[in-house]
C-alpha positions, 0 to 999 in steps of 0.5 A: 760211193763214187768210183775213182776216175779212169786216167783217159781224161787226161790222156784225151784232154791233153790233146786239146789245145793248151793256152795255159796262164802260168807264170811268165817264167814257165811261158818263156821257159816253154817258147822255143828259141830255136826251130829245133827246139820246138818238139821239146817245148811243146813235149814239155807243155803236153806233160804240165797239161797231162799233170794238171789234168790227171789231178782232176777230181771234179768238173765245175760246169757253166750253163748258157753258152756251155751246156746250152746254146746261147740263146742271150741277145747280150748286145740288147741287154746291154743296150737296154741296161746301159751297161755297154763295158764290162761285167754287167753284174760287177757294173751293177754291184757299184751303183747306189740307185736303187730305181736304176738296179731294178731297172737292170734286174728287170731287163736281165729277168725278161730276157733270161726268162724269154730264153727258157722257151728256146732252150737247147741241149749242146751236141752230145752233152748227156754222152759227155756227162756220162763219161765224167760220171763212169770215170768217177768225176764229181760234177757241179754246176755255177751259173749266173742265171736263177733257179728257174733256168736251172729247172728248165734245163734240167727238164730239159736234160732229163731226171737221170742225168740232172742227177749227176750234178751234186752241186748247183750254184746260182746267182742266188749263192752269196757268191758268184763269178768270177769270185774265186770263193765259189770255187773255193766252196765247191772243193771243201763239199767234195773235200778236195784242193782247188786245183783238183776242179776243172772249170768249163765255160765258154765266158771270160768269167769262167776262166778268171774265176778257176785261175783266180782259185787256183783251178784248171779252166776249160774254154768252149769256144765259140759258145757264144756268151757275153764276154765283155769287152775288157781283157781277161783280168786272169789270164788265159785258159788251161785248155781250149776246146771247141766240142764238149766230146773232147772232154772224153 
């Protein structure tokens, strides 16, 4: 069985920059009225990270834009979908013209596959995944891509580490991002609360879908995914992060 994890993650982690989306209340409690006041605001806010964080148990991982670098043009897929606000999926849920959803299918198919054949690790992920591996950290991977890229990111990634992923989501499950049902999902295979997982993305759907459920969500910025152009339906994330190795 897998060992429990070490507390270091949320030591390391709180020292990431935190944008929580708790309640107004919390938030207003949390902004210094006073200069003075500001050390103890922001020693309150490490604290609510710090417990938030040590009642992790898993990490829920994004794939493109997250594990590997975004190699999408989001702007021609837009364009060639027609698609040029929103969610391009929950656009696509609400059409009734079959001829114009597999039009979409097909672009977003080609697209997805021409990425394959450029696939690219992030810096030091198989390190990253090795620490939430030894710290006994379950770990799981949702995308909104198909099985196909999956099995080539995971040869790219390699036998042994492609392993650690006990659980493997894509597009293909009957429910994806940014339903928090998946989450939902994840907790009951490892038999734990939704607020014990810990999401890691780079896109809007990442962070709706973990605060939606309830979870602790983790932005890598800069990643490069397609984030739409509407605002965050659920907040901002728990945590900022600009490197995967600020998770260890």
């Amino acid at each position: 069985g897998r060992r429990r994890r070490s507390t270091r993650i949320g030591v390391v982690l709180s020292s990431a920059s935190p944008t929580h989306a708790g309640d107004s209340a919390r938030r207003e409690a949390l902004t210094p009225v006073k200069e003075s006041d500001l050390n103890g605001a922001l020693k309150r806010e490490d604290r609510w990270l710090a417990r938030r964080l040590n009642a992790v148990r898993g990490v829920v991982w994004d794939m493109d834009g997250t594990m590997v670098q975004a190699n999408i043009d989001f702007k021609e897929m837009r364009e060639r979908t027609t698609i040029s606000v929103g969610d391009l999926f929950s656009v696509m849920q609400q059409w009734t013209d079959e001829a114009q959803l597999q039009r979409a299918m097909d672009v977003i198919n080609e697209m997805e596959l021409g990425a394959q054949k450029t696939l690219r690790l992030m810096h030091r992920l198989r390190e990253t995944l090795d620490y939430l591996d030894g710290s006994g950290m379950q770990i799981a991977l949702v995308t909104r891509n198909t099985s196909s890229a999956v099995q080539a990111f995971f040869s790219l990634l390699g036998e042994r580490h492609a392993a650690l992923f006990s659980v493997v989501l894509t597009r293909e499950f009957r429910y994806v991002k940014p339903d928090k049902r998946l989450m939902i999902h994840i907790a009951q295979k490892w038999n734990v609360e939704p607020h014990q997982l810990l999401m890691v993305g780079d896109s809007r759907e990442d962070v709706e879908v973990a605060n939606a459920a309830g979870s602790t969500s983790c932005l890598v910025a800069g990643g490069g995914n397609d984030g739409g152009t509407s605002p965050l339906a659920q907040g901002e994330p728990t945590l900022t992060i600009s490197s995967l190795y600020e998770l260890v």
